[in-house]
C-alpha positions, 0 to 999 in steps of 0.5 A: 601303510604304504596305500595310505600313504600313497592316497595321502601322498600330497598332504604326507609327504609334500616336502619329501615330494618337493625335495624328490621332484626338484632333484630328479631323483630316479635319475638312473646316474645317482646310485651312490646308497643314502642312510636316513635315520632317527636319533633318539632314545627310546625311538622303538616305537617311532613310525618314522622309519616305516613312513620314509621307506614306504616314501622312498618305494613309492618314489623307486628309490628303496634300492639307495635309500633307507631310514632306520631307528638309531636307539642310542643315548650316546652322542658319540655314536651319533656323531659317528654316524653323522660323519660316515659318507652314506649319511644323507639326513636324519630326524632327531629327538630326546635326548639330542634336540640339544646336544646334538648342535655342537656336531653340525656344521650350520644351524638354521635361524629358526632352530637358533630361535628355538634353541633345539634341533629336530632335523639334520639335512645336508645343504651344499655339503655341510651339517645343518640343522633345522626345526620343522615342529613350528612350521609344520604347525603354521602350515596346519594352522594357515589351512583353517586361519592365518595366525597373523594378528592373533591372540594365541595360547600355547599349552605347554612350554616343551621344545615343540611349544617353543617351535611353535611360538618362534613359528607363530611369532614369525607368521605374524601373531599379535601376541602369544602366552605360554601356559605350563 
């Protein structure tokens, strides 16, 4: 996995180059470890843990950082995870996308739009939560047309419909019809 993410690098992992490059990441002085992980249940199968770790040894930073699978139903153990001082991000799905909201700290306008959480970052120190399934569509989209002035049709009302649509909304699109 890690040759083709290190082929694919660009189209992968372009945020988390951003986010790497900007800090200075293999800065020798930040040595202080960072978990990452998935809120969810059932996450067993999610290859999110194997992309992040391949990601943070590509970068040279599997030493500090690590992401690992929070299998949990229980939203008290997601919030003692989000309160322990290693914690430095993670990625939520079901059953939290929800009620995950009242333990963060700030949440982004668009997840406020969408009414669902799918990330956890934390910006100058505090809990924030963030929706990233619509603008990770959008970006998509824009490659092939730019959603503005268009007529679209999303099928299925679930929680990414709903990025999706806010996101779209947002890009510019005319007019937007929701299919169940």
């Amino acid at each position: 996995m890690c040759e083709t993410l290190r082929r694919n690098l660009s189209g992968i992992c372009s945020v988390v180059v951003e986010e790497f490059s900007s800090k200075n990441i293999n800065s020798t002085k930040k040595k202080k470890k960072k978990n990452f992980c998935i809120f969810g249940n059932p996450v067993g199968k999610s290859p999110s843990p194997a992309m992040h770790n391949c990601a943070f040894e590509l970068f040279g930073v599997s030493n500090t950082h690590r992401y690992e699978r929070e299998d949990t139903k229980d939203l008290k153990r997601v919030e003692s995870v989000l309160q322990s001082s290693n914690f430095a991000g993670a990625s939520v799905t079901i059953p939290f996308k929800e009620s995950i909201r009242p333990l963060l700290d700030t949440i982004s306008p668009v997840a406020e739009l969408v009414g669902a959480v799918n990330t956890v970052i934390i910006r100058d120190g505090r809990l924030t939560g963030e929706n990233t399934d619509g603008q990770g569509f959008v970006q998509s989209l824009k490659t092939i047309t730019d959603p503005a002035g268009t007529n679209m049709v999303i099928f299925g009302a679930g929680g990414a419909a709903r990025a999706i649509a806010v996101e779209s909304a947002l890009a510019g699109a005319s007019s937007i019809t929701i299919v169940n």
